[in-house]
C-alpha positions in Angstrom: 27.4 45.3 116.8 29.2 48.0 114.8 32.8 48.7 116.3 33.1 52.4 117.7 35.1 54.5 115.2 38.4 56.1 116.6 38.2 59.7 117.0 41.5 62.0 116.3 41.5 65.6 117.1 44.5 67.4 115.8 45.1 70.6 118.1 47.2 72.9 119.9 46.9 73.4 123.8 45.7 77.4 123.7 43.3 77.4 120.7 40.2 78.1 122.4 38.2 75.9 119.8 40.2 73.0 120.3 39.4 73.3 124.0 35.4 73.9 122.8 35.5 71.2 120.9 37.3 68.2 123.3 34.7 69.5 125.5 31.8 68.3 123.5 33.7 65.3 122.9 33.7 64.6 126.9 30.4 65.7 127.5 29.5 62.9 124.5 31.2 60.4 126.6 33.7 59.5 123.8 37.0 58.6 123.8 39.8 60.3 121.5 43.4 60.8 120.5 44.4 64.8 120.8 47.5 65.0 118.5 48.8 68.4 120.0 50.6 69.4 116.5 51.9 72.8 118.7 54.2 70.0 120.7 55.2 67.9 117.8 55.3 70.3 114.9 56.2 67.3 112.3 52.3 66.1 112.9 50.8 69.1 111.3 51.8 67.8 107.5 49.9 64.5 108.1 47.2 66.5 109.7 47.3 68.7 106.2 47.0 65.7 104.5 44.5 64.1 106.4 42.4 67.5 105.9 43.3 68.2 102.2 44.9 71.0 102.9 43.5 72.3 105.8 46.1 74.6 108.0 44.0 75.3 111.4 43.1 73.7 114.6 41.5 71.8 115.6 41.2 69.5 112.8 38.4 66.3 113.8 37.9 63.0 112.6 35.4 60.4 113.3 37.2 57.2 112.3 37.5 57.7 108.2 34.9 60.7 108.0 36.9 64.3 108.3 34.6 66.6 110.0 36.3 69.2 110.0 36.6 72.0 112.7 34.8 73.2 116.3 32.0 74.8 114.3 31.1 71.6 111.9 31.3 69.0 115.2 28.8 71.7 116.9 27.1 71.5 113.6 27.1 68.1 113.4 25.6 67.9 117.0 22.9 70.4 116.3 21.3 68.8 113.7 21.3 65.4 115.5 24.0 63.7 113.1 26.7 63.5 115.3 26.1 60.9 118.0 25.2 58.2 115.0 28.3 59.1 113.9 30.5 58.7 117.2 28.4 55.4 117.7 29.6 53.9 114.4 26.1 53.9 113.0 26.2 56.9 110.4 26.6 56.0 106.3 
């Protein structure tokens, strides 16, 4: 059985993609760790480094795999790659 990755969303509580983008996460079922880098501002440099250089919100990985922002999860999902991935099962 392949261990479930752990899923980190960096974000900010009024960015209306962040909120778009938990969303999916719930309707998935999945568990996650929001890192609300508008509450603890010193997150948002690990967040950049996780990102390579990435500056906005939210910011999405799926255990080691970055994938990115609302629109490339909702990418992801559309073209059927994403729940292999939140099962553990993508490579």
């Amino acid at each position: 059985m392949t261990a479930t990755p752990t899923i980190v969303i960096y974000a900010t509580r009024s960015c209306p993609f962040c909120i778009q983008a938990k969303s999916l996460l719930r309707e998935k079922g999945v568990a996650f760790e929001e890192i609300d880098v508008g509450a603890e501002p010193q997150r948002r440099a690990e967040m950049m480094q996780r990102a390579r250089g990435r500056r906005t919100v939210p910011q999405i990985f799926v255990g080691d795999v970055h994938v990115g922002g609302c629109d490339d999860l909702y990418a992801l999902d559309r073209s059927g790659r994403l729940d292999p991935l939140l099962a553990g099962s993508a490579g």
